[in-house]
C-alpha positions as CSV (number, residue, x, y, z in Angstrom):
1,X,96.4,76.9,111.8
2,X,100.1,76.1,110.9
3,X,103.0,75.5,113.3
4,X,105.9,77.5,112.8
5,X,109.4,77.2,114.4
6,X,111.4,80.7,115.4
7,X,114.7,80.0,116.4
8,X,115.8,82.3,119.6
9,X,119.2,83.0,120.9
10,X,120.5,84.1,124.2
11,X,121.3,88.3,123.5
12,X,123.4,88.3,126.6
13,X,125.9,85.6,125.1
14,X,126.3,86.9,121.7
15,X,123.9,85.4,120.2
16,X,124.5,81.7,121.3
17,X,121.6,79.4,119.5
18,X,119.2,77.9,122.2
19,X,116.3,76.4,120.0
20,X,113.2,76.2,118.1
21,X,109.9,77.5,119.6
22,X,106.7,76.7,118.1
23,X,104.3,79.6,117.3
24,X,101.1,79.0,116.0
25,X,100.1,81.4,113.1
26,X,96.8,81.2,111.2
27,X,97.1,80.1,107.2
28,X,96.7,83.9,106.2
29,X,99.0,85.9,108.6
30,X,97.9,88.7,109.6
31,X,99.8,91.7,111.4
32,X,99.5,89.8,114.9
33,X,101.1,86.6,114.0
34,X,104.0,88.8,112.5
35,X,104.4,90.0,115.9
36,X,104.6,86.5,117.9
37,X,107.3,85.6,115.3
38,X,109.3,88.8,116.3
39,X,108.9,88.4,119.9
40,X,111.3,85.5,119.9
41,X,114.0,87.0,117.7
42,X,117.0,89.1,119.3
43,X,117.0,92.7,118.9
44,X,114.6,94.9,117.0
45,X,113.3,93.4,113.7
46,X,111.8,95.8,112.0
47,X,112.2,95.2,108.2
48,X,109.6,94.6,106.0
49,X,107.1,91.5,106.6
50,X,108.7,88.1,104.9
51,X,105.2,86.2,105.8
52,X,103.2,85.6,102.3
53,X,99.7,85.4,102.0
54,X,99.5,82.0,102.9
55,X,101.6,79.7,104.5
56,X,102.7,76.4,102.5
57,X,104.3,73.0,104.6
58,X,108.1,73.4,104.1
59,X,108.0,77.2,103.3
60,X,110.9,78.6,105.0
61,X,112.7,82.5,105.2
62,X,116.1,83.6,106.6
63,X,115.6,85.4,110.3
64,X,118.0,88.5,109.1
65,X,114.5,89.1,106.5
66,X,113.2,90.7,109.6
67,X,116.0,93.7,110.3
68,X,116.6,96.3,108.4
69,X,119.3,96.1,106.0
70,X,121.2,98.7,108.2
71,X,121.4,96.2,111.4
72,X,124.1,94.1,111.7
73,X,122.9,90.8,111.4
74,X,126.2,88.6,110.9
75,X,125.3,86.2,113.7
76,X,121.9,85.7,112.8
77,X,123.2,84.1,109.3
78,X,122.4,80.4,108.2
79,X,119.5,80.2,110.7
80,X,115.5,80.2,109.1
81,X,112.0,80.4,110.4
82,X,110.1,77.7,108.8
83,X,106.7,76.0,108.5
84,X,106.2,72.5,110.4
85,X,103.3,71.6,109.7
């Protein structure tokens, strides 16, 4: 199992930053740990997975990697999902 941190933000204050949450994902994600990483983001992600095969320490992708390209996602920018431990 590998802890990963999901930033989340507050949709009803456009987009202020609260945190990090932990989520724990297996090594080889599957469709359901996709789906406890969206959970926490804002919106409606719904681009194409960024999770590879198997999850490295340090491994980290930009949250707008979730939307489609046609969602505005300027205040989403500079923040990652990333691999603790």
């Amino acid at each position: 199992m590998k802890t990963v941190l999901v930033p989340t933000f507050d949709e009803f204050n456009k987009y202020a930053f609260i945190g990090y949450k932990e989520v724990k994902v297996k090594n080889k994600p599957t469709y359901k740990d996709l789906n406890k990483i969206e959970t926490l983001l804002p919106g409606c992600p719904q681009g194409s997975s960024p999770l590879p095969d198997n999850l490295n320490n340090g491994w980290s992708v930009d949250v707008r990697r979730f939307y489609d390209i046609r969602q505005n996602t300027k205040k989403l920018k500079g923040y990652k999902v990333f691999v603790k431990n």
